[in-house]
Each structure stands twice: as structure tokens, then as C-alpha cells.
N, C-alpha and C positions, 0 to 999 in steps of 0.2 A: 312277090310275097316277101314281107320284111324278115330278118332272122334276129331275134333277140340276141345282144351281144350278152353272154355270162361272164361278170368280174368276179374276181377274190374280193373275200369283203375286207374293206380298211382295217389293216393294222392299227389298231389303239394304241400306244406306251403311256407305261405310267410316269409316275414323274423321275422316278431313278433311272428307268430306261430313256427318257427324253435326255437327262442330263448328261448321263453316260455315253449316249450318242452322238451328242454332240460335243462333251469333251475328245472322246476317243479320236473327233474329225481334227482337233487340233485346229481349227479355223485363224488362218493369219486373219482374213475378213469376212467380218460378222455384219447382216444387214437386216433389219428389224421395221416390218409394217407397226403403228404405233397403234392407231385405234384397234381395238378387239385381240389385238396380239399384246401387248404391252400392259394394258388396261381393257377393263369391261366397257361396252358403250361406244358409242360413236361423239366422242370430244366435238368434231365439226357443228354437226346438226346440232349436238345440243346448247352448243356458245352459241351460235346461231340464233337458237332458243332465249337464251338468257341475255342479249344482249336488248333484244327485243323487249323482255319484260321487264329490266334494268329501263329502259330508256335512253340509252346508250347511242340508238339508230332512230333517224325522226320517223314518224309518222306515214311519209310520202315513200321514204324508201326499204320500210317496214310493210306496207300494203303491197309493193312491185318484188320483195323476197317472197314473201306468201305467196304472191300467183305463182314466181317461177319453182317455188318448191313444192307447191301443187303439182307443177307439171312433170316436177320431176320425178314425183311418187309414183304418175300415171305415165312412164316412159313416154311423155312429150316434152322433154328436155334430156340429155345424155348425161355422164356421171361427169364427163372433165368438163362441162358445161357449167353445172349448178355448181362442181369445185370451185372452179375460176369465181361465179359472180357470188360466192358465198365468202371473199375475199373484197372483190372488186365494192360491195355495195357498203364499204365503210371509208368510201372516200371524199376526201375534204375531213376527215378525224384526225387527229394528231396522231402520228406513231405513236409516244410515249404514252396517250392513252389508253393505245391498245395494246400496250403491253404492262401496263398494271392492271388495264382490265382482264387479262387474260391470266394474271398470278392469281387474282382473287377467285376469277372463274374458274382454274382448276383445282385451287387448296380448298374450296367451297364443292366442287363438282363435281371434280375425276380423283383424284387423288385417294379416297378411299377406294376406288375400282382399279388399283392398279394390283396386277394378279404378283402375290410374293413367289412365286415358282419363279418369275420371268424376270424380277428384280435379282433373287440370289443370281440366275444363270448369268445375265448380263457384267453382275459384279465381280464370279469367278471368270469369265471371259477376259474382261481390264486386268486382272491381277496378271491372268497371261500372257498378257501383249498383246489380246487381238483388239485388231481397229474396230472398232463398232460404229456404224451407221444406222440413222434413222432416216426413212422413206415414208410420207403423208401426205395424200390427197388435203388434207387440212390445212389452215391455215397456220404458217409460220408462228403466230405468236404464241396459239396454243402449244403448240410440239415442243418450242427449242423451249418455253417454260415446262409444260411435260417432263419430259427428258432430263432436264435438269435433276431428276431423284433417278438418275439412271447414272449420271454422271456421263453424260453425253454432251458433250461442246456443241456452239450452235454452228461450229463449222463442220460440223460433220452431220447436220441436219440438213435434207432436199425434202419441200415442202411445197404448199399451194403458196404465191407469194406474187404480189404487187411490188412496182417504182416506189420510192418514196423520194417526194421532190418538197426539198424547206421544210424537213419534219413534218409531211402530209402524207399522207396515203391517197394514192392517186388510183385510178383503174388502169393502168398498163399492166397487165400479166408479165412477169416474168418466168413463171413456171405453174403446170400444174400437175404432178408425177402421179399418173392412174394410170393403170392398165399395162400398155406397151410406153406411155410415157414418164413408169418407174425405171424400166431399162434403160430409156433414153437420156433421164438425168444422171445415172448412174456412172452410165458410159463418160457423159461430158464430165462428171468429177473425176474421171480417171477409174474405175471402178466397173471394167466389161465383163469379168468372171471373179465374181464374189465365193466365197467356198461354203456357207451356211445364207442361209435369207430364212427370213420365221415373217410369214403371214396369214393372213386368216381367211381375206375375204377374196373371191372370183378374180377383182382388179389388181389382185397380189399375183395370179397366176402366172403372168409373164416373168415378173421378178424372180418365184420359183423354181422355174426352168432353168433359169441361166447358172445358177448355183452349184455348185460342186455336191450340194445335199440341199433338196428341199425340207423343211420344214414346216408344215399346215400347224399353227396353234388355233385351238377355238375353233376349228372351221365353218363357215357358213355351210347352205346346203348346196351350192353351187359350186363350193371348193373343193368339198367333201366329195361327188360325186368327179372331180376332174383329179380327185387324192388317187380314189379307187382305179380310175384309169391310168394314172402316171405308176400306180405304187409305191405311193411317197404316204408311211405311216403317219397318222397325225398325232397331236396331244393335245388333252383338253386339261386345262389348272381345276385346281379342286374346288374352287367356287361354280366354277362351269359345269362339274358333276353333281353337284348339290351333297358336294360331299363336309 
């Protein structure tokens, strides 16, 4: 006979309690999930989206994304899977393509979903001295332009990321940091115990742990339910509450 485990329900803070809690930690190093933590929305899938309906990606390798993103919807594909070829299938493009296509695509797409709670924090954080890092299963060109209204260097960006060989974008992965392989980039920057990490979704959870203070922004419902069990308070921006 099973025994229902009883948790305490999640700790909410508002936003001066979010702020305060994390200034109070003094974080020498700050590490930041970017989709749903940083900004509303999922950046990947929807360039993804958009590059599609741009014409950006031909036709052949537009039909072979749609199937695997089919599959991925229906857990017959894995998250670092669909990461990886959500990268890989814009190969034979120019780098410099994809990254004016990717300035347009976020001052056009994300850039109004970026939550102002997580933009001040980030900015009182720099004034401090702490190091800030961003961590995304997405692809490179999105983030390090992302970021860039964070004031975030692309050296201090670990991202979904391919070779690029003669200004090509080739399909060799070079990384794809989800799950246990946000620790593991983490670690290869130098960077095995961070003192705050702010993420949102389930594949943030590994990174969470490792932190001197986790931090759930936004949390999914799978993060939310491993909050309750860790005891890590979450915070949701005030666009998230429909406030």
C-alpha cells in the first residue's frame, strides 16, 4: 500500500522579497536559465518557428524539422536531441546570417517578453561585481543577442552551439547544456559551485542543486512540484501573475 508523501506548499516571494534574497546572498556568481527565466516564451522553438516562415531554411530541411519536432512533442525524441538538431538543421547557412537573422528575430519576437523584475536584478547584480552567466539549451545566436539587453558578454554565454567551418555552420555539436549537461558545461567553464542559478523549467533542476541558493523563476509544473520537494521558494514576475 502506497503512502501519500505530504509537502509544505511552495513558498511564493514577491518581488522585493525575491530581490532581497538574493541581494542579501551577495552572489560572487550568478547563473541564469534564459528562456522563461529571463524572458516569457520559449526563444528556441519559436526561431525555429520563424525561420521556417521567413524562408530562411529550404523546404527539404523544413519538412525533416517538423517530423523531429513532432516527435519531440510526443516524447519520441529527447530534450538534448531536438536541442542539438534545432541547431544542427541550419547547416550549409552562413554564420553572419544567423546572426542578423537572429537580431531581427529577437527585437521583432522576444524582446518585448523580457520580464523588467529579472532585467533590474541582473543590472543591480553587474553594479556589484557579480559574474553573471547565462545557460540555454537554445541556440547560441539567439542568447548571446538575447543577452546582450542584460549586458551579458557572449563569453560568459554556454549555449546549444555547432563548428563553424569558412563561415558555415556545419552540424558538429559542440555543446548542448540541458538537464545534467548545464552542470557539465558549467563545470568545463570553471564554474562547479555557483552561489545563485535562477531557472524555470525541470532541465534547470540539475543546475539548481548545485547552487549555494536555488532560485525557480516562472516555474513550470514540473519544477514547481521538485521546488516543493527541494524547499527552494519560487518567484513568478508580474506579467506571470497577470498582474
Amino acid at each position: 500500500m502506497s503512502t501519500a508523501i505530504n509537502r509544505p506548499p511552495v513558498s511564493n516571494l514577491s518581488t522585493e522579497e525575491f530581490h532581497a534574497a538574493v541581494l542579501e546572498l551577495n552572489p560572487a556568481i550568478a547563473v541564469f536559465d534564459c528562456d522563461g527565466t529571463l524572458w516569457s516564451g520559449d526563444a528556441g522553438s519559436t526561431f525555429m518557428h520563424w525561420t521556417v516562415e521567413t524562408g530562411l531554411l529550404s523546404r527539404e530541411a523544413t519538412d525533416w524539422l517538423d517530423s523531429r519536432y513532432r516527435g519531440y512533442r510526443h516524447g519520441e525524441v529527447s530534450e538534448a536531441a531536438i536541442c542539438g538538431e534545432m541547431v544542427q538543421v541550419y547547416q550549409g547557412l552562413a554564420e553572419l546570417e544567423m546572426r542578423k537573422s537572429a537580431a531581427r528575430f529577437f527585437a521583432e519576437k522576444i524582446e518585448r517578453n523580457i520580464f523588467p523584475e529579472m532585467l533590474a536584478l541582473v543590472t543591480e547584480l553587474q553594479q556589484r561585481g557579480t559574474d553573471i552567466w547565462a545557460v540555454s539549451s537554445t541556440n547560441d545566436w539567439v542568447i548571446e543577442e538575447g543577452v546582450k539587453r542584460f549586458g551579458i558578454p557572449a563569453n560568459r554565454v554556454l549555449s546549444a552551439r555547432v563548428a563553424i567551418e569558412n563561415g558555415l555552420v556545419t552540424d558538429r555539436l559542440s555543446d548542448v547544456p540541458t538537464d545534467e549537461g548545464k552542470v557539465r558545461a558549467l563545470q568545463a567553464a570553471g564554474v562547479p559551485t555557483p552561489d545563485a542559478v535562477f531557472g524555470n523549467s525541470v532541465h534547470d533542476a540539475a543546475m539548481l542543486a548545485i547552487a549555494r541558493r536555488a532560485f525557480p523563476v516562472n516555474p513550470t509544473a514540473a519544477l514547481l512540484e521538485r521546488s516543493a520537494a527541494e524547499g527552494w521558494p519560487v518567484y513568478l514576475p508580474a506579467s506571470m501573475r497577470g498582474v
